[in-house]
C-alpha positions as semicolon CSV with decimal commas, in nm:
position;residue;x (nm);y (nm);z (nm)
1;X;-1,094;2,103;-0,085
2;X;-1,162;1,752;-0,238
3;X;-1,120;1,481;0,012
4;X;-0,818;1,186;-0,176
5;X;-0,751;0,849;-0,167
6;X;-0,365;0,863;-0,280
7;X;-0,292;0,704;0,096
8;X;-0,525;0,418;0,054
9;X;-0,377;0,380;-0,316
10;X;0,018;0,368;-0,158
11;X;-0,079;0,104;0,116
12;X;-0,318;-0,124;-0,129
13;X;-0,040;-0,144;-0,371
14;X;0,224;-0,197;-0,170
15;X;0,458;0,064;-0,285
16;X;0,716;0,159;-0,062
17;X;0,772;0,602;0,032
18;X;1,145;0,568;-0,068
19;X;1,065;0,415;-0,408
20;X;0,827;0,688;-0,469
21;X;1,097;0,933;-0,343
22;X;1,380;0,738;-0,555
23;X;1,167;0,748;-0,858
24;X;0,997;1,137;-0,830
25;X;1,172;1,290;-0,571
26;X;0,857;1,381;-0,363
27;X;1,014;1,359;0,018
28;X;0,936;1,120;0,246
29;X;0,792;1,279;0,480
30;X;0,539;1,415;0,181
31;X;0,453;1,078;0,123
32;X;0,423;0,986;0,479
33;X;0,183;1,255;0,547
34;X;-0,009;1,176;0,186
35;X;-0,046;0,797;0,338
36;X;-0,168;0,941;0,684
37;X;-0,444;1,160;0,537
38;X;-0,236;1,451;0,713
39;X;-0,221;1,635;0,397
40;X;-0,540;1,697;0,159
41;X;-0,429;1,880;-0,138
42;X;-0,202;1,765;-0,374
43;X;0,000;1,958;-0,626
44;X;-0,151;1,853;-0,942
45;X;0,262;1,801;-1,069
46;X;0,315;1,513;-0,775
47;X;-0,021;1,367;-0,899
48;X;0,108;1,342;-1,259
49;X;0,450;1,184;-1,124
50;X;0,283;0,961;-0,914
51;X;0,037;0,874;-1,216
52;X;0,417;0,733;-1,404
53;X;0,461;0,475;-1,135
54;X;0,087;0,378;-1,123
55;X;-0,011;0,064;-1,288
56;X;-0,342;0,221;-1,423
57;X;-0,369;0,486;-1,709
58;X;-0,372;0,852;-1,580
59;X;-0,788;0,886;-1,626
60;X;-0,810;0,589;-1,406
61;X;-0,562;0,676;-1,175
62;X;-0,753;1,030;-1,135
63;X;-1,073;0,881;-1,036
64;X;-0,949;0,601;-0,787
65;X;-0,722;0,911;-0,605
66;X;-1,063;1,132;-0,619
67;X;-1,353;0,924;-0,630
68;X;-1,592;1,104;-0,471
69;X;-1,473;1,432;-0,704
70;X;-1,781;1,635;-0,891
71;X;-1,868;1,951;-1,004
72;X;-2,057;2,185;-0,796
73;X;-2,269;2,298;-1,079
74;X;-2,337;2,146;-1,415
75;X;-2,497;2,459;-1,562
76;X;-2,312;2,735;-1,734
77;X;-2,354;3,108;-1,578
78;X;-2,398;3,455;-1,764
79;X;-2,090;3,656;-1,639
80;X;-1,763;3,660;-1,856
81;X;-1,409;3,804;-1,722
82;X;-1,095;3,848;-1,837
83;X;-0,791;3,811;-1,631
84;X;-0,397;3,853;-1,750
85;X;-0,304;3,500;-1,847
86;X;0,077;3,459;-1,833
87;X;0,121;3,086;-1,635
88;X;0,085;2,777;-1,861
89;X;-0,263;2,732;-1,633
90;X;-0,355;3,044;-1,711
91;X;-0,240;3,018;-2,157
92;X;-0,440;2,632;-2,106
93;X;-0,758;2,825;-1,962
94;X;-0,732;3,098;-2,257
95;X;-0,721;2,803;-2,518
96;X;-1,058;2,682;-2,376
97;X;-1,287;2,855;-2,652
98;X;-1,634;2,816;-2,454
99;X;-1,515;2,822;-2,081
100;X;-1,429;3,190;-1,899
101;X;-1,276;3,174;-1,574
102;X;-1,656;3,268;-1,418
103;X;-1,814;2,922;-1,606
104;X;-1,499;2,700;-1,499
105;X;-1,562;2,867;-1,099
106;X;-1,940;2,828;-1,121
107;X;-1,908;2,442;-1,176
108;X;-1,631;2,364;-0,997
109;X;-1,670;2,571;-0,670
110;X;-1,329;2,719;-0,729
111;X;-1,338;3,076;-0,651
112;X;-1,292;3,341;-0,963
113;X;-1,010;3,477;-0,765
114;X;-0,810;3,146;-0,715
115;X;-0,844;3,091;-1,071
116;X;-0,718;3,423;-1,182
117;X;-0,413;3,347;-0,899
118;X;-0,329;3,046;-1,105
119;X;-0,376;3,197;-1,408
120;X;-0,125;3,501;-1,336
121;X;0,099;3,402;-1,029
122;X;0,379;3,203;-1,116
123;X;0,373;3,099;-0,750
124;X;0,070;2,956;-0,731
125;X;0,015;2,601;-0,690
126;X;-0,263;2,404;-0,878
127;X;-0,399;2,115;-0,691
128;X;-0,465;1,765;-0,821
129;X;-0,840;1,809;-0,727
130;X;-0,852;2,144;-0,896
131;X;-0,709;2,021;-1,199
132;X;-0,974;1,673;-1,202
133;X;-1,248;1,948;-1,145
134;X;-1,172;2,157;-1,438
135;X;-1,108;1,864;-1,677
136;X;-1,459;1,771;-1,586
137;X;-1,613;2,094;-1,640
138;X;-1,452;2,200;-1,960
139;X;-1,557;1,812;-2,114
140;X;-1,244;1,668;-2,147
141;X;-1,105;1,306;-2,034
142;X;-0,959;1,301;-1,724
143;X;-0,569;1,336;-1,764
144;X;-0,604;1,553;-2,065
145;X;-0,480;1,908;-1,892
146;X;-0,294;1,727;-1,669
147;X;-0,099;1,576;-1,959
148;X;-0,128;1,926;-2,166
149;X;0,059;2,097;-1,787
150;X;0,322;1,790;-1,682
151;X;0,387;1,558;-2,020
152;X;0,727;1,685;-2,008
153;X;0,763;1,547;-1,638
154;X;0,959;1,201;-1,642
155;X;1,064;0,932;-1,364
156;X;1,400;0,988;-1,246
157;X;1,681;0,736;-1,416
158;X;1,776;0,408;-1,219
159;X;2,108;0,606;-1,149
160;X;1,950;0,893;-0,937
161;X;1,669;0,658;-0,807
162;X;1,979;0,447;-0,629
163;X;2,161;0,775;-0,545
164;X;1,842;0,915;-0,380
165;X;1,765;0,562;-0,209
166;X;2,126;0,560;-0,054
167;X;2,110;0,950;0,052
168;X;1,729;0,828;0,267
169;X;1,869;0,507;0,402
170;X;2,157;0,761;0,548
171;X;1,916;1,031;0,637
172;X;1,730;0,748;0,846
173;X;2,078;0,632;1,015
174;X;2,143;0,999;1,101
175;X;1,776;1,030;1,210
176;X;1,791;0,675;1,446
177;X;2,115;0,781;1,583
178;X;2,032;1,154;1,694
């Protein structure tokens, strides 16, 4: 697991958990944790949402949330696999002509059988650090796959930002008075 600095990122740019929440609809108390250091991995998705309100282009945003991110090896291994592909993860990987699911675990450190999990489980959930690592290893700017998984993702509209800021501010009331 890569360490993050999305915490550090909130709190030096000043940007408040419920306009995060109004504006992606990550939950509070995700946020709250994520500015803690309480919770490590990311979903790669809430990365890419959180990249829409970031001032900085997606590549940059990647490397100031993981800056201390690399691959574990650089070199590329003998084995090749094949694993059933049915997830959009798992169609990207496919598309990759010179990377197997072996070469993309051997430099990142991600195990074969995670990779095959997001490859084939609908349920599984891809970390932002994941992601960065694989982007790296299959030579591609930073972004690019997330872009490729989450470009159809979009900020919510001013209307359900205020409806979702009005539904926490009474949440909190509730919350103080109970």
């Amino acid at each position: 697991m890569s360490e993050n600095s999305l915490g550090e990122y909130i709190t030096k740019n000043n940007i408040a958990g419920i306009d995060i929440f109004a504006k992606t609809g990550i939950p509070t108390s995700d946020i709250s944790a994520y500015k803690n250091g309480r919770t490590r991995p990311i979903p790669a998705e809430r990365i890419y949402l959180l990249s829409l309100i970031a001032k900085e282009s997606l590549k940059e945003f990647l490397l100031l949330i993981y800056p201390k991110i690399k691959l574990e090896n650089t070199n590329k291994p003998d084995i090749k696999t094949s694993s059933l592909l049915t997830t959009s993860f798992g169609r990207l990987i496919n598309s990759l002509e010179d990377y197997t699911i072996n070469t993309i675990s051997h430099k990142t450190g991600i195990t074969v059988k995670r990779l095959k999990d997001l490859s084939s489980k609908t349920t599984s959930i891809i970390w932002g650090h994941e992601l960065l690592l694989i982007e790296l290893a299959t030579n591609v700017e930073p972004g690019t796959h997330f872009t490729e998984l989450f470009g159809h993702l979009e900020l919510n509209t001013p209307e359900v930002q205020e409806q979702l800021r009005e539904e926490e501010k009474e949440r909190s009331r509730r919350k103080k008075k109970g």
